[in-house]
N, C-alpha and C positions, 0 to 999 in steps of 0.2 A: 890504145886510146891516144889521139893525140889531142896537145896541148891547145889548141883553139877551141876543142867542142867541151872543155872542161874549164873555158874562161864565160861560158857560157849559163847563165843561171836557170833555175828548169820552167821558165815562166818563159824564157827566149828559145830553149829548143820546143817546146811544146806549140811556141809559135811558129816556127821554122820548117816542124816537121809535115805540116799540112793535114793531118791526120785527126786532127783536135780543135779544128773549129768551132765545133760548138762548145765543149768544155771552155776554151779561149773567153769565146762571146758571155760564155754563163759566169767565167771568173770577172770579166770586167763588169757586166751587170751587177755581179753582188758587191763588187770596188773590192775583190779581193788580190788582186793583182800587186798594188805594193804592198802588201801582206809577206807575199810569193813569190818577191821579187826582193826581197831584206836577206838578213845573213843567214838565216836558220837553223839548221837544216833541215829541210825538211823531206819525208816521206813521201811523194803523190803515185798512187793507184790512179791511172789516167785512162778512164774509160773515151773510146774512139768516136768518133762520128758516127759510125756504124751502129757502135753501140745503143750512142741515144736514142737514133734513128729506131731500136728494136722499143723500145718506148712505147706502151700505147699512144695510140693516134691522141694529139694536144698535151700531151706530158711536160714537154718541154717550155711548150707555149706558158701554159700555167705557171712553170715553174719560173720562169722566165718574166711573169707578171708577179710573182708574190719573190721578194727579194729575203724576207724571214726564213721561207720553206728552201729559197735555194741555198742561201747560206750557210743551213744545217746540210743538205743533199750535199755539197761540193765541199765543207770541211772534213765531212764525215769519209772523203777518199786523200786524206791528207793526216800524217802520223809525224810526230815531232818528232826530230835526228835524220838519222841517213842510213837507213834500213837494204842492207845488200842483201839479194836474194840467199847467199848464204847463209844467213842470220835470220830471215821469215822462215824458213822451212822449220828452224828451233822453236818456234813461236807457234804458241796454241791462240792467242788474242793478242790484240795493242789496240791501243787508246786511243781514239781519233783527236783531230782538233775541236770536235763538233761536241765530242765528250764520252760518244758513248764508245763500245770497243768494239770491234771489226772479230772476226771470228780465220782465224788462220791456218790452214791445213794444207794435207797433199796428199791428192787423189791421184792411185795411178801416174804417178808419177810428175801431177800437175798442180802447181801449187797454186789456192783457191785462196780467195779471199773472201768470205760471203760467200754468196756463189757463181761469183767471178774467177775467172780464171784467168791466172797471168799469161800473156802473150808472149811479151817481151821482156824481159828484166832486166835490171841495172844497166838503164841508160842515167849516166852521172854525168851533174852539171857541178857549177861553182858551188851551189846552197843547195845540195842535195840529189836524190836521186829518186829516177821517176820509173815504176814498174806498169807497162801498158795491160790494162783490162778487157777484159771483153763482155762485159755487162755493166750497166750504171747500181751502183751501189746504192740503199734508199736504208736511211736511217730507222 
């Protein structure tokens, strides 16, 4: 790992990596960004473009209009500390920031979040480290 993509906070690679624009779009809609951009650490489950895209048709829209519902929706992929994939596999739940608890397993060798499934793990920034998902998480 080197030293420049670890000066980087997970609110800048998530911007960076192009993969995450609409998470991006949903986090500054709900003005969650300097939240996510402070010291933390925090945990984010980073469901992709793709993702959302799997959404029924206006999902986003909606959510994207009611700032309450997204709030819950996008804290609810976000866990206090700095959770390395080697320490979620030990882990049967955690505690979102949203409140309620995410459900944590491994299937086959894949480690599930809900019923998300991690793509990418332990990409680490300055305040945390971000696990890429491949379904949006709904509280």
């Amino acid at each position: 790992m080197d030293a420049i993509e670890v000066a980087k906070n997970v609110v800048d690679i998530a911007v960076e990596d192009g993969r995450f624009k609409t998470l991006v779009l949903a986090l500054q809609t709900a003005r969650l960004v300097d939240t996510l951009v402070g010291d933390g650490p925090f945990t984010i489950f980073a469901p992709t473009d793709a993702a959302f895209g799997a959404l029924p048709e206006g999902t986003v829209d909606s959510l994207l209009a009611d700032i309450p519902a997204l709030t819950d929706v996008l804290t609810y992929h976000v866990v206090a500390g700095s959770v390395l994939a080697e320490q979620v596999t030990g882990l049967s739940s955690a505690t979102t920031l949203q409140g309620s608890d995410i459900v944590v397993s491994v299937v086959d060798g894949n480690v599930m979040i809900d019923n998300a499934t991690v793509v990418i793990p332990d990409i680490v920034g300055s305040n945390g480290v971000i696990h890429v998902i491949d379904e949006v998480l709904l509280p």
